[in-house]
Structure formats: C-alpha cells, structure tokens
C-alpha positions as a Python dict, from the first residue, in 0.01 Angstrom:
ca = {
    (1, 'X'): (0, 0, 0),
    (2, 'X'): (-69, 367, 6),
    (3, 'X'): (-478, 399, -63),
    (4, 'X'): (-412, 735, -298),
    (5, 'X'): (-337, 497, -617),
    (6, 'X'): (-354, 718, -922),
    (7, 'X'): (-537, 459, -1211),
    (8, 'X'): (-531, 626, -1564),
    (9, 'X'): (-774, 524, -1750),
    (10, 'X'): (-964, 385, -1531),
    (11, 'X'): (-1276, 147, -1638),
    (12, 'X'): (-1479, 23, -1348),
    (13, 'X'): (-1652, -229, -1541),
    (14, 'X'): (-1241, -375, -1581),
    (15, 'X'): (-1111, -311, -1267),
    (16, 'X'): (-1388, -328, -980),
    (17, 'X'): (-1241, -239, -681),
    (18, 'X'): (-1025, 60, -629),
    (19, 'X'): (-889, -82, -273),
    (20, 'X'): (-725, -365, -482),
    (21, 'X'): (-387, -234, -751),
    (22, 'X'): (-380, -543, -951),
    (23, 'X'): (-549, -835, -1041),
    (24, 'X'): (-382, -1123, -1151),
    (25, 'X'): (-480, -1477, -1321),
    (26, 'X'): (-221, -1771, -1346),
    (27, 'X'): (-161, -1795, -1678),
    (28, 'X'): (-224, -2053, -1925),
    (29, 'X'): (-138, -2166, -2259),
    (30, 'X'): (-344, -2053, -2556),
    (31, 'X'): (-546, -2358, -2600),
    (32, 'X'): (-655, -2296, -2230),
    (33, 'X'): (-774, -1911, -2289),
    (34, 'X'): (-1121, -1972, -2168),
    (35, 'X'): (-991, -2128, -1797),
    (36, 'X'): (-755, -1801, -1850),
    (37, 'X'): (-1099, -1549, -1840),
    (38, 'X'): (-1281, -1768, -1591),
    (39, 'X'): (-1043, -1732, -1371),
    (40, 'X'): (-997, -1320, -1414),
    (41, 'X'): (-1336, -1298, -1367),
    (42, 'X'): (-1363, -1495, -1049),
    (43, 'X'): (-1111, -1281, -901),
    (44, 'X'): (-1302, -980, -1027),
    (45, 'X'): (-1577, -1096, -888),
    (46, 'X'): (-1436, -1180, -549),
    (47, 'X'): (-1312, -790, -549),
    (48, 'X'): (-1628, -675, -633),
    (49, 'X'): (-1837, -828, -366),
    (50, 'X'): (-1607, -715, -95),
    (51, 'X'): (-1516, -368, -158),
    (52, 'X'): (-1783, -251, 91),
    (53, 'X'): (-1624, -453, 339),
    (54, 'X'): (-1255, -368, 253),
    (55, 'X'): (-1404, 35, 266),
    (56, 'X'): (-1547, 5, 616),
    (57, 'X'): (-1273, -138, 724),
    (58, 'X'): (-983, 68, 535),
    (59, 'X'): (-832, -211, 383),
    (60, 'X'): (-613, -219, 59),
    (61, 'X'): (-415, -489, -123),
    (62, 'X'): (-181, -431, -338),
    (63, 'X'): (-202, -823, -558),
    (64, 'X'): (-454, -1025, -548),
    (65, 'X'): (-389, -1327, -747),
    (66, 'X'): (-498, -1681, -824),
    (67, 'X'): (-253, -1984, -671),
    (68, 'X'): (-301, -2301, -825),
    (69, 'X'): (-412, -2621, -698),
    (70, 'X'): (-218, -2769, -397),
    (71, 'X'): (-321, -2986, -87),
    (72, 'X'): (-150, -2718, 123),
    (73, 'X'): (-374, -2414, 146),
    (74, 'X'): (-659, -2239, 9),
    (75, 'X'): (-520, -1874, 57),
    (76, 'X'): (-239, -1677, 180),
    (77, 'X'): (-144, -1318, 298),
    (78, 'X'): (195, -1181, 239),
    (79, 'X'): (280, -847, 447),
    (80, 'X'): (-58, -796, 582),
    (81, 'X'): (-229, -664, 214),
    (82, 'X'): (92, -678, -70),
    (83, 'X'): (-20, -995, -191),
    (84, 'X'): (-287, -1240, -135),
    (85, 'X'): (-305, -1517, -331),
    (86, 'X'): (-634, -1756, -347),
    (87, 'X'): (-681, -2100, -510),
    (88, 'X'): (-982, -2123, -753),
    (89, 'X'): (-948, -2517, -844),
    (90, 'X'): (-849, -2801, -688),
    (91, 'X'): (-728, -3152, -825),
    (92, 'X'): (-843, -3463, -727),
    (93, 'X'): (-574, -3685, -638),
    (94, 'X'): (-522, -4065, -602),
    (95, 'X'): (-487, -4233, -270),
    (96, 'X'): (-187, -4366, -407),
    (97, 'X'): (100, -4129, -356),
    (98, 'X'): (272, -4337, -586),
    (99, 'X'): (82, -4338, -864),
    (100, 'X'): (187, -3905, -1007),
    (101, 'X'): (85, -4005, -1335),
    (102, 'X'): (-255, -4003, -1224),
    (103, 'X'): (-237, -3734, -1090),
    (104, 'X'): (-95, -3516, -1327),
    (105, 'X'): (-390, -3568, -1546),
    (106, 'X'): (-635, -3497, -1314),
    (107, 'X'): (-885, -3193, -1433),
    (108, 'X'): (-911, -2924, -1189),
    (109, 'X'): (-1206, -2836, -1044),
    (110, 'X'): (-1384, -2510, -928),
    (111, 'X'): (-1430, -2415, -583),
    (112, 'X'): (-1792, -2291, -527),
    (113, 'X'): (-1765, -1916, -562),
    (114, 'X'): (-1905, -1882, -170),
    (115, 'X'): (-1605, -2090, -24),
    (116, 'X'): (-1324, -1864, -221),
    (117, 'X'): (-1497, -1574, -110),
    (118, 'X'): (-1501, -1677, 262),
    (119, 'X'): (-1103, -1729, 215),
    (120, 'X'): (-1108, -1396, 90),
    (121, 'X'): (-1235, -1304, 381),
    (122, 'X'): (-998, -1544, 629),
    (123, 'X'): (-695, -1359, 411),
    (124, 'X'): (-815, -962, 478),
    (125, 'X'): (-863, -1033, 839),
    (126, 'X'): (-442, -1130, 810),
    (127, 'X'): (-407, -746, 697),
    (128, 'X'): (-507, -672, 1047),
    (129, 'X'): (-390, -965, 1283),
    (130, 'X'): (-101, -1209, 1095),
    (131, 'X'): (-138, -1424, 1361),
    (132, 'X'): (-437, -1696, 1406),
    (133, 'X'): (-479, -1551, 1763),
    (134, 'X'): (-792, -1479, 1922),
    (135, 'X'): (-806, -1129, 1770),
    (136, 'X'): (-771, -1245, 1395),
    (137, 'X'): (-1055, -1478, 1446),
    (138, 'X'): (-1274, -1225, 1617),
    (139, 'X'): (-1189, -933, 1301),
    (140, 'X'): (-1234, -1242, 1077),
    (141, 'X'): (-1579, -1318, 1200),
    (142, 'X'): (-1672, -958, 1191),
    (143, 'X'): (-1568, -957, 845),
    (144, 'X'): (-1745, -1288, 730),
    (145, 'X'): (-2111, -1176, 935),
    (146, 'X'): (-2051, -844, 723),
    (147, 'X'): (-2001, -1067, 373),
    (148, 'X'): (-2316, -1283, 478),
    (149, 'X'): (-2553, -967, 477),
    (150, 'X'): (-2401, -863, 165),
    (151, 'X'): (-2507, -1213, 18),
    (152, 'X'): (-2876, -1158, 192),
    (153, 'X'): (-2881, -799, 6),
    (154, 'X'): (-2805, -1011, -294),
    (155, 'X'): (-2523, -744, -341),
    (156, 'X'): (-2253, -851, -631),
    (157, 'X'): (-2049, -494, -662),
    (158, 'X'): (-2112, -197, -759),
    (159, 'X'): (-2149, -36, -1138),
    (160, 'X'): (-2121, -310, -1410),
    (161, 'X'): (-2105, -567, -1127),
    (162, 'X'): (-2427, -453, -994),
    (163, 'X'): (-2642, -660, -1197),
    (164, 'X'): (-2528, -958, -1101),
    (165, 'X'): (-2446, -1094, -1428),
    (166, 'X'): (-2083, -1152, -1445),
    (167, 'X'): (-2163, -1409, -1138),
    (168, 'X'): (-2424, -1536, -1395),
    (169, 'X'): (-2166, -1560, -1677),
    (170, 'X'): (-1911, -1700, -1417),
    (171, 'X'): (-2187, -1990, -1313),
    (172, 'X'): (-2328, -2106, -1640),
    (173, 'X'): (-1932, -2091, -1732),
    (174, 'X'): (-1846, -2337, -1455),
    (175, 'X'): (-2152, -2560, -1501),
    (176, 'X'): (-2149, -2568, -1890),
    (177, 'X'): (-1793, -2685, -1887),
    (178, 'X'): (-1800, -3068, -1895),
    (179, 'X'): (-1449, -3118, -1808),
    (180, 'X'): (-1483, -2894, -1503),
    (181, 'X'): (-1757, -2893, -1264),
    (182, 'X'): (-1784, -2716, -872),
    (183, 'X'): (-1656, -2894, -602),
    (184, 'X'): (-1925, -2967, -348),
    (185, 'X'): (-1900, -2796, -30),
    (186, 'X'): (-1874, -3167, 174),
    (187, 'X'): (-1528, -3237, -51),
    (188, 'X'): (-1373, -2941, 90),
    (189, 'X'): (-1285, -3054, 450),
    (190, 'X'): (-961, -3193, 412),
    (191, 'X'): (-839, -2863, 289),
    (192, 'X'): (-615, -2648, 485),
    (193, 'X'): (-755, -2274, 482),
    (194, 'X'): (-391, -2139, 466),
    (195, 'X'): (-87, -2148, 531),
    (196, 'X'): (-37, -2174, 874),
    (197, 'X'): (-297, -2394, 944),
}
C-alpha cells in the first residue's frame, strides 16, 4: 500500500492511525450492535497503540480487520500489509467433537486486549519476513520489546486516544458484560498464533 493515502475528511479521533486505510469489524445483526462497537473500538485501539511502532519502522496496512472465533489461528497476514486479520473472541468448545450443538451456543469471549495486541505485533513483523524464519522472529521481537515500553510509558495513541479512555470504555465494556467476560491469559495456550503455525 502506497503510504501517500489522501483521507478527506479526516477525524483522528475516528480513524487513529494514518499507516492503517481501513478498519473493519465483522458484522453483526442489529440486536448484537453493542459486540458490533466493541469490537471497532478494539481494533481502533490496537491501531492506536502501535502507530509509533508501525512509523519507526515504515510500515502500512492496507485492512485491518477482525476474524472470528476459530481453533486455527489468532492472526494472519495477507501480502505482507493488504490485509491482516485478528481474532478478538474465542468460543469455548466441548471436548466432544460430536456434540456441535453445544457448541454453536457457546458465548464468545474476549481476548485480553495485551494478547491481541502482541498478535498485532507477530502479524506486522510478516510485512517484513512472511516466513517464520529466524529473521521474522528477530524483527518480531524488536517489535514486541518496542510495544512493551510503549505499555511502561502507559502510551494508548495519540490525540483522542491519548487519554487513555477509550481502553477505559473498552474494559468496563468487556467486564460489565455478563455474557462475555476476558479470557485469562493461562486459557490461551492451546491457540495457534497464526496460520502457519
């Protein structure tokens, strides 16, 4: 993606990172509107926190969008930057592979905001080495010790993001929903990171 973008009418407080084109929530029926603007704002928030990073390292993505819950990855990088796509929730399942009705109606629940935005992290390293050689994991660990002092600056974006309180709104969202509650970090792994893992 060419990093000269033209946005017209351009809010930052919409649209926080300018290395990013388009940001894109599954969507979901009406009834589900609220999972619908948690989820936008997750992925907002995700762009926010690492534009520094993406700047440093002149990095640009042209989609970044939300997958939906699957036992098969928790991110993926299409042509190094067009599209990366990053799961938010996760289902539990059954033991029972048998037993689908079960698992249909399993609620999703969130991934802690920290673990998606480590994946984040896993997926931009892809824009510079596809392969899980040593390389990738060398750039990826670059770019994960550079999203840590971020965290330790207790930096959360620039402009509208600065405050801090979307990731506020975004918490008490996640933690006041009854149905849907944060998956601890000790459930996560059995999760593939992506892909090719």
């Amino acid at each position: 993606m060419p990093l000269n973008t033209l946005r017209l009418n351009h809010r930052p407080s919409t649209h926080p990172n300018d290395r990013i084109v388009f940001i894109k929530p599954l969507p979901r029926p009406a009834h589900r509107q609220h999972e619908y603007n948690l989820a936008d704002t997750f992925l907002r928030a995700i762009a926010a926190q690492c534009l520094p990073i993406m700047k440093s390292h002149w990095l640009s993505v042209t989609t970044l969008e939300e997958f939906g819950p699957n036992s098969e990855f928790m991110g993926r990088n299409f042509n190094s930057g067009e599209c990366i796509q990053l799961v938010l929730q996760t289902k539990k399942t059954t033991k029972d592979r048998h037993d689908t009705h079960a698992d249909a109606a399993a609620a999703p629940t969130w991934l802690p905001f920290e673990v998606v935005q480590m994946v984040m992290m896993h997926e931009l390293a892809h824009n510079v080495h596809m392969n899980h050689a040593k390389a990738f994991w060398d750039t990826r660990n670059v770019f994960a010790a550079e999203l840590k002092a971020l965290w330790a600056r207790g930096y959360t974006g620039d402009g509208f993001w600065s405050g801090g309180r979307a990731l506020e709104d975004l918490n008490t969202i996640i933690q006041a929903d009854g149905r849907r509650g944060l998956v601890r970090s000790d459930e996560l792994a059995d999760l593939p990171l992506c892909g090719e893992d």
